[in-house]
Each structure stands twice: as structure tokens, then as C-alpha cells.
PLY file of the C-alpha trace (Angstrom):
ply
format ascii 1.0
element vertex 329
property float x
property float y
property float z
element edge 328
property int vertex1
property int vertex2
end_header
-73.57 39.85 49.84
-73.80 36.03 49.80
-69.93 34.14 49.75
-68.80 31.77 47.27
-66.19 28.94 47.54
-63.39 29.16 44.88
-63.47 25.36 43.72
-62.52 22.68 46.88
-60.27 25.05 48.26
-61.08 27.14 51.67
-61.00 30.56 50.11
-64.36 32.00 50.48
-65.42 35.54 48.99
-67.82 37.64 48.19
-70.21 36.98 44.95
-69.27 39.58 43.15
-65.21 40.79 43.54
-64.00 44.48 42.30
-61.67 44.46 39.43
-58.89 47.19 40.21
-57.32 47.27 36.99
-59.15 50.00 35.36
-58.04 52.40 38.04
-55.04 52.51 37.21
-54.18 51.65 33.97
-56.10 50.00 30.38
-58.82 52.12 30.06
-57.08 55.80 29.66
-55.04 57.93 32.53
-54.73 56.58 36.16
-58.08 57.92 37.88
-57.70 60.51 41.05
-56.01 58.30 43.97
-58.55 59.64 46.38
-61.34 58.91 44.38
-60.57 55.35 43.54
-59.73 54.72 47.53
-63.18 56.14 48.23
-64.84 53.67 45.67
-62.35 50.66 47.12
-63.56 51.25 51.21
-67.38 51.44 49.38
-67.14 48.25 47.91
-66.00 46.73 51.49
-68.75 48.41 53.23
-71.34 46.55 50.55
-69.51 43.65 51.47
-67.50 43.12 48.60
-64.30 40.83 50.14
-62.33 40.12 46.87
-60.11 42.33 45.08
-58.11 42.14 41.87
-54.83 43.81 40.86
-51.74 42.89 39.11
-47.97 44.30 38.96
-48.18 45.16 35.46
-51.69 47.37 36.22
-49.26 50.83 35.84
-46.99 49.32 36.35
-46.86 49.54 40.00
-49.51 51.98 40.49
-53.04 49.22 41.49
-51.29 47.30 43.95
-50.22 50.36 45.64
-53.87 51.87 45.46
-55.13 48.71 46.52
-52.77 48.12 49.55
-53.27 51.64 50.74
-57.00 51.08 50.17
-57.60 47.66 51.94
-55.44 48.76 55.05
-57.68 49.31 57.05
-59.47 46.19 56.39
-56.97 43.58 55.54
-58.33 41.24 57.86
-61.71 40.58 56.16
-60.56 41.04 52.72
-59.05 38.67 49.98
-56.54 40.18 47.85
-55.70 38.56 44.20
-52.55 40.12 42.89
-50.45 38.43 39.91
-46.68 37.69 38.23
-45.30 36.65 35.16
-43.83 40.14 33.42
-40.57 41.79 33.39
-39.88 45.39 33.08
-37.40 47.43 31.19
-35.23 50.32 32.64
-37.65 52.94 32.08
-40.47 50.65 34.31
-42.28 49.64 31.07
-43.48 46.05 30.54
-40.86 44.57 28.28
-41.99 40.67 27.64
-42.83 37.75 29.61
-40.95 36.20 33.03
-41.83 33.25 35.12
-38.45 32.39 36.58
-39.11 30.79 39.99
-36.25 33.38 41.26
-38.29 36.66 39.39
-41.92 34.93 40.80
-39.90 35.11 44.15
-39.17 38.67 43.38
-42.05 40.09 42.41
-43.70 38.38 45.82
-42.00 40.35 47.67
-42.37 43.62 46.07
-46.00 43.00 46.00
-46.47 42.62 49.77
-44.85 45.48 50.19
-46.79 47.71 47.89
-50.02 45.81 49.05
-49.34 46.67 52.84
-49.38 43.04 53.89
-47.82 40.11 54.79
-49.55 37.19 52.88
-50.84 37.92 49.22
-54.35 35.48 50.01
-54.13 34.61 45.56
-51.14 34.70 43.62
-51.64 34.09 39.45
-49.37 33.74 37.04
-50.58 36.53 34.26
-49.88 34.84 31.22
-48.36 31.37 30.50
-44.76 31.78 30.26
-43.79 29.19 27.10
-40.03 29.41 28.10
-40.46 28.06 31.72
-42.10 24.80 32.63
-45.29 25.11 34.44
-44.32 22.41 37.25
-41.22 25.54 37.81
-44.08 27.64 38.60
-45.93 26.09 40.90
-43.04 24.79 42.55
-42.22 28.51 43.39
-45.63 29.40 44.25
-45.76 26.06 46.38
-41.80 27.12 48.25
-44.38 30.63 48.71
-47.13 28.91 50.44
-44.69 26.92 52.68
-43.03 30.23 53.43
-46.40 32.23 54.42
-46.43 34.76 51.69
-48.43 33.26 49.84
-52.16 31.41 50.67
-53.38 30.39 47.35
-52.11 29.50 43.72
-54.13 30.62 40.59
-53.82 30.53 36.40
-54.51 33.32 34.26
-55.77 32.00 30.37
-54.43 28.82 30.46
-54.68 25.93 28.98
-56.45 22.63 29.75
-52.85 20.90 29.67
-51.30 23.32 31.64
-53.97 23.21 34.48
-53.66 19.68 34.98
-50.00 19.89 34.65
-49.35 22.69 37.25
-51.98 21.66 39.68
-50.39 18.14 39.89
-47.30 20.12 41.17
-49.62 22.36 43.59
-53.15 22.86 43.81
-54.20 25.00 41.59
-57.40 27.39 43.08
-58.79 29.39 40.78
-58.59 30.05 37.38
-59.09 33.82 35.83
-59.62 34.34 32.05
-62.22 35.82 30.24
-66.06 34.81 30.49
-69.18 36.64 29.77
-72.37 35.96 27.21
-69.92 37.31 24.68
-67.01 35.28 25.06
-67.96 31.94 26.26
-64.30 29.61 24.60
-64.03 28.47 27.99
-67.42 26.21 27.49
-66.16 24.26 25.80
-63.04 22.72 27.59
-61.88 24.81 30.22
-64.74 24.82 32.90
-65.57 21.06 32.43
-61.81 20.63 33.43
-62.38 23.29 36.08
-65.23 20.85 37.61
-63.19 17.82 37.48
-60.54 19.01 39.31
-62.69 21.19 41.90
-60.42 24.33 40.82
-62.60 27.89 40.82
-63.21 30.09 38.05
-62.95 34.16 38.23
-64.24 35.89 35.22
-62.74 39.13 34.03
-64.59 41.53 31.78
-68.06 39.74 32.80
-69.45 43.02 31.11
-67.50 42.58 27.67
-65.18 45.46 28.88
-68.21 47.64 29.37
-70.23 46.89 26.18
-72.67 44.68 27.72
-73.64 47.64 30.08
-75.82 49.05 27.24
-73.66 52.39 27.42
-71.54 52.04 24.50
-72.28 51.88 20.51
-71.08 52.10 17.18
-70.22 56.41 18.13
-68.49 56.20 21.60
-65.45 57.75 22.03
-62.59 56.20 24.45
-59.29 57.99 25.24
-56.64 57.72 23.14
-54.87 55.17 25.82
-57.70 53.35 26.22
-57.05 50.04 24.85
-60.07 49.24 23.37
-58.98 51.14 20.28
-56.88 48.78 19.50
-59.50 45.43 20.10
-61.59 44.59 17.07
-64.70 43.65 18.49
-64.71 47.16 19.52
-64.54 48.73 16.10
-67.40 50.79 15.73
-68.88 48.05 12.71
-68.40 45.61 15.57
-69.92 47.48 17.91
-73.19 48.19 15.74
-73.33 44.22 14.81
-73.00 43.05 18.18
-76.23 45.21 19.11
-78.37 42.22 19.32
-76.75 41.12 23.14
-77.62 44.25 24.58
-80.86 44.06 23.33
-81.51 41.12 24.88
-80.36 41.95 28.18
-81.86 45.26 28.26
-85.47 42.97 27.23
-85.05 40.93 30.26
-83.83 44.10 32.82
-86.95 45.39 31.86
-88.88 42.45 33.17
-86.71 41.85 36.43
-86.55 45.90 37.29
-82.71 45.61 36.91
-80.16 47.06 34.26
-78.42 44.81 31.43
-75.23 44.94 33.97
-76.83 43.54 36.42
-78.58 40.55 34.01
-75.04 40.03 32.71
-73.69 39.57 35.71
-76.60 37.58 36.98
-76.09 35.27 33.91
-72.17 35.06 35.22
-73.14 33.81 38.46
-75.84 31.54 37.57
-73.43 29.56 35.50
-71.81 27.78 38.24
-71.62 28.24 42.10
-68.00 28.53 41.98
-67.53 31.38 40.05
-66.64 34.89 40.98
-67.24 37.55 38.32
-64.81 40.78 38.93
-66.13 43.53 37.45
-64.55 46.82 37.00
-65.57 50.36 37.76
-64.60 53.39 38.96
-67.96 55.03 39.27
-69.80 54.60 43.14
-72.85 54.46 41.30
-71.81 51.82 38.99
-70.05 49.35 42.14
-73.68 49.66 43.59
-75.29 48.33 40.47
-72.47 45.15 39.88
-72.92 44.47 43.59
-76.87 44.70 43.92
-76.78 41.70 40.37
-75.43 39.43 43.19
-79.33 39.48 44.26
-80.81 38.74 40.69
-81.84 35.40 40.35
-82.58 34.11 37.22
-85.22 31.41 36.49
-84.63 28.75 34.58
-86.80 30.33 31.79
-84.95 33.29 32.01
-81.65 31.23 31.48
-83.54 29.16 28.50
-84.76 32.34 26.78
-80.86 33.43 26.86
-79.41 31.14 25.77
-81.65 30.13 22.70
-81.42 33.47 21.86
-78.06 33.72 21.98
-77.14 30.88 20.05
-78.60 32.50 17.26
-75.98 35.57 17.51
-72.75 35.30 15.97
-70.47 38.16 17.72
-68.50 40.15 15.63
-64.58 40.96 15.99
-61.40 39.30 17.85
-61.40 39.86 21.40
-57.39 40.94 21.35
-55.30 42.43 18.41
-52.98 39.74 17.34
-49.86 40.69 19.26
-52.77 40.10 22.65
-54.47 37.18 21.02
-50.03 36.00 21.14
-49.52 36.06 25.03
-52.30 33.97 25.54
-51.85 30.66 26.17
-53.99 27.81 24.10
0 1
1 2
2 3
3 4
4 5
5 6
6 7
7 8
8 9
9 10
10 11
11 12
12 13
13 14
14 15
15 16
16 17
17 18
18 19
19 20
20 21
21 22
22 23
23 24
24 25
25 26
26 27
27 28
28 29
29 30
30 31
31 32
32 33
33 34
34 35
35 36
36 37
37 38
38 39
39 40
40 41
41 42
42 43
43 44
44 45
45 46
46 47
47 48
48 49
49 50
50 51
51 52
52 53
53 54
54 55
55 56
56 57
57 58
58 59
59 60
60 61
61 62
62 63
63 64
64 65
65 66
66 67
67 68
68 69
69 70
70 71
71 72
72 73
73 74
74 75
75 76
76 77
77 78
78 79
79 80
80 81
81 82
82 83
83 84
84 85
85 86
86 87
87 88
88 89
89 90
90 91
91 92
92 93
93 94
94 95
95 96
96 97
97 98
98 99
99 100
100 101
101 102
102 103
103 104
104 105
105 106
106 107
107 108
108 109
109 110
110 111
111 112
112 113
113 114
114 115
115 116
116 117
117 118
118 119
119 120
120 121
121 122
122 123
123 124
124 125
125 126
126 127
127 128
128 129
129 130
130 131
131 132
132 133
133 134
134 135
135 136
136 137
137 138
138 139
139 140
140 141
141 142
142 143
143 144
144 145
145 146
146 147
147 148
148 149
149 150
150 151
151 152
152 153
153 154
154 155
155 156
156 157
157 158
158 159
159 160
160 161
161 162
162 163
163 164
164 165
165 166
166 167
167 168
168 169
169 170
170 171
171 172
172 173
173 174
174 175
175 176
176 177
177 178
178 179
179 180
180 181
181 182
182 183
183 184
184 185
185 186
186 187
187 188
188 189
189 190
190 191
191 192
192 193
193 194
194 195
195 196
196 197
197 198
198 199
199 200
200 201
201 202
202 203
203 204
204 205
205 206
206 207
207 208
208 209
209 210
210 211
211 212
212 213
213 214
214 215
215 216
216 217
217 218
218 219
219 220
220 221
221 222
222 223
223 224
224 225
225 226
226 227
227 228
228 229
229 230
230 231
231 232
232 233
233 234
234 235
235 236
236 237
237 238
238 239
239 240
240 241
241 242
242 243
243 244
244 245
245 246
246 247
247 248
248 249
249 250
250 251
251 252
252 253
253 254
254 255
255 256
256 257
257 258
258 259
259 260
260 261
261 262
262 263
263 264
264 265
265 266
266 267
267 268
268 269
269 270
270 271
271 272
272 273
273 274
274 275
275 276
276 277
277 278
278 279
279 280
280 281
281 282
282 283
283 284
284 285
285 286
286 287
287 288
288 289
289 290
290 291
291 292
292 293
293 294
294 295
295 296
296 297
297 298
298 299
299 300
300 301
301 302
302 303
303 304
304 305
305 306
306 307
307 308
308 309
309 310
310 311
311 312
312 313
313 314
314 315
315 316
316 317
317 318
318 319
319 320
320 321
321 322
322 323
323 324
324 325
325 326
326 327
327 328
């Protein structure tokens, strides 16, 4: 598996990270503990280095899978883990919280759930509009000095907000949505990304597992699964937005590899300081994300992409409103 640098700063990590989330929480019940370690230590053995969990994943529940996971290996892994919730007295997520003295909090509760001593990338989750920015980064920043924390990151913010918090303390990577069917951050966010020499991690880089070619217009999730409740995953949306997977699954043909695997290709040929997390719980499916990292795409292949994607209009919001409201633009 080839590294990647996160922007200017020295954290260095696999190609291709594992998204944890999906273990444990979003996309129906928590999966078998066992199971998900077993898919965790595979993903290290492929060389995967860079894993992704949050508090609010559970609650609780990833960053303990993850910390009991990466034990053994803490030494040659990088783990991301985030703040900026609150909880109610029942443990259920209850609103938004990015109170230096909660970030401070939640810090340590997550080393101690992760196993560890240092959390290597700490994010703020979602913009918190009742606490300035500079607040947060100070925090992180009294972190860093302290040795619990390595590395400061953003989680769908803002242009305004970047510039502002990194001013306060370097900001190194940025996570918030990317893949051929969400591409907002085009437009201002990655330019400002550049600039600064700040790195960008993609979540969903498989448009929450429709550009894998395995869902349509009469797939079924579990009734927790929160795609029922996104609108680009109604089943009209899902029928409309056919003509993505089509043209992945026309270019996997040529290059031997699945539509995954040209999605994430496309990811990763976008700039050389991204880092794509995909999710999965499947072996089978890890070994597919992390054999993309060895895709390359030619420039024709990147051409023929993107003029025919320019010519697709995808259907349906990417959050329900109440989402679409915790998001920070």
C-alpha cells in the first residue's frame, strides 16, 4: 500500500484508510464485535495504517472496537477519532458541544476507550455555531502541547472557518464528503485546502455504498439504517442516478476492476493529498477498497469521466434537512 502525506504536515498514511463507523452504528445494528476486530487486524495486515471513528459512532461503541482492535498494533497505526457532541442521560446524542472544557473531556475518555495515550487526529464533528472556532483550536492546540493529542482536523467546514481556526493552530486535514457524486467541495473548499497545504479525507468515497453497483431503485436497508431517511436514496433517486454506475461499471470492465475500485481510483487521482476512508464490514469488500489503491487511471480515463459526468445531474439531497442543519456552510 503506497503512503500519502496529509497536506504539509508529517502525518503519513496509508492510501486508502478504513472507515469504522459502519460497524457500529448508521447503517443498522452494531455488527458481531469479533467479526469487525477480525476485519480491523485484516486491514493492518494489507497495510492499511489509518483508521476512522468518532464518539458519537454508538455512542461509545467504535472507539472501543477500534482501541481493542488496533492494540496490538498501535505503534504503526494512525488513529482519527472526533468531538463536538453532547449526550443526554440515557447516552443518546442530544445537540452540539465544543466547549474547550467538554473537547478536554471527551479527550480523555477517548484515549481511554481507544487503548492509547495520544489520539494521532483529533476533528471537531460538526462546526459548533455557539463557540468560536479560535476556542477550538486553542483547546486542541493546549492538547497537542499536553501529548494527547498529535494532530488537529475539521469535519464540513467552511472556507472561513478553516482559515480562521488554522490561524489559531494548524489545521491538518480536513474530512467531509467527496466522491463523483458529491463534488461541493470543488468548488471552494479544496482550492483553499491547497493554499494552505491542509489534507483532505473523504468520507463516503462510494456514495454510502451506491457507487459500488450493489444497490438500486428495490434494495432494502434496515429499518435503522439511515439511508431511509436521505433523499438521494429514495428509490426514484436511486433509479435516476443509474447513469454513475454505469459509467464506472463501463470503465471496470476495461481496467479488470469493479466500479468500487474505479471510484475510489477517481478519489485518489484527484489530488496526492487525499485519503479516501471507505467503509465496510465485509473481508471481501476491505480487499477490493484496498487493491483500488493500485488502479491508476490515465488521463483519458479521467477525461472520459469527467465529460461524462458533467452531463449527469444527480438526483436527491445528500442529508434530510435536520442533517443538511448541523453542517456548517
Amino acid at each position: 500500500m503506497q503512503k500519502r502525506k496529509l497536506g504539509k504536515s508529517n502525518l503519513e498514511v496509508s492510501a486508502i484508510g478504513l472507515g469504522c463507523m459502519g460497524m457500529s452504528f448508521g447503517y443498522g445494528p452494531p455488527k458481531d464485535k469479533q467479526e469487525m476486530i477480525s476485519v480491523i487486524r485484516a486491514a493492518v495486515e494489507r497495510g492499511v495504517t489509518f483508521f476512522d471513528t468518532a464518539e458519537v459512532y454508538g455512542p461509545f461503541l467504535n472507539e472501543e472496537l477500534v482501541g481493542e482492535a488496533l492494540a496490538p498494533f498501535r505503534a504503526q497505526v494512525a488513529i482519527a477519532t472526533k468531538f463536538g457532541f453532547y449526550f443526554d442521560a440515557n447516552g443518546k446524542q442530544a445537540g452540539l458541544s465544543s466547549r474547550p472544557e467538554h473537547i478536554k473531556e471527551v479527550a480523555n475518555a477517548s484515549l481511554n476507550r481507544l487503548k492509547t495515550d495520544v489520539i494521532d487526529l483529533f476533528y471537531q464533528h460538526r462546526v459548533d455555531p455557539n463557540v468560536p472556532i479560535e476556542d477550538v483550536a486553542g483547546a486542541v492546540k493546549d492538547l497537542i502541547q499536553e501529548g494527547k493529542v498529535r494532530h488537529f482536523g475539521l469535519s464540513e467546514a467552511g472556507v472561513q472557518v478553516i482559515r480562521r481556526a488554522h490561524a489559531v493552530q494548524p489545521v491538518t486535514a480536513l474530512q467531509s464528503e467527496y466522491s463523483l457524486w458529491w463534488r461541493e467541495p470543488e468548488a471552494e473548499i479544496l482550492p483553499t485546502l491547497e493554499e494552505l497545504g491542509i489534507g483532505f479525507v473523504p468520507f463516503s468515497p462510494l456514495g454510502k455504498g451506491y457507487l459500488t453497483g450493489k444497490i438500486d431503485e428495490n434494495t432494502t436497508f434496515d429499518s435503522t439504517d439511515f439511508r431511509n431517511t436521505v433523499p438521494r436514496f429514495s428509490p426514484e433517486a436511486r433509479k435516476a442516478n443509474r447513469a454513475l454506475v454505469d459509467l464506472l461499471e463501463t470503465i471496470a470492465q476495461r481496467k479488470k476492476a469493479t466500479p468500487a475500485q474505479i471510484a475510489l481510483a477517481w478519489v485518489l487521482a484527484q489530488k496526492p493529498w487525499m485519503v479516501p476512508i471507505p467503509g465496510t464490514t465485509k473481508l471481501r469488500r476491505l480487499e477490493e477498497n484496498v487493491a483500488a489503491a493500485s488502479i491508476e487511471l490515465s488521463d483519458e480515463d479521467l477525461r472520459e469521466i469527467e465529460s461524462t459526468t458533467s452531463e449527469i445531474t444527480v438526483q436527491g439531497a445528500r442529508y434530510s434537512e435536520g442533517a443538511q442543519r448541523m453542517i456548517n456552510r
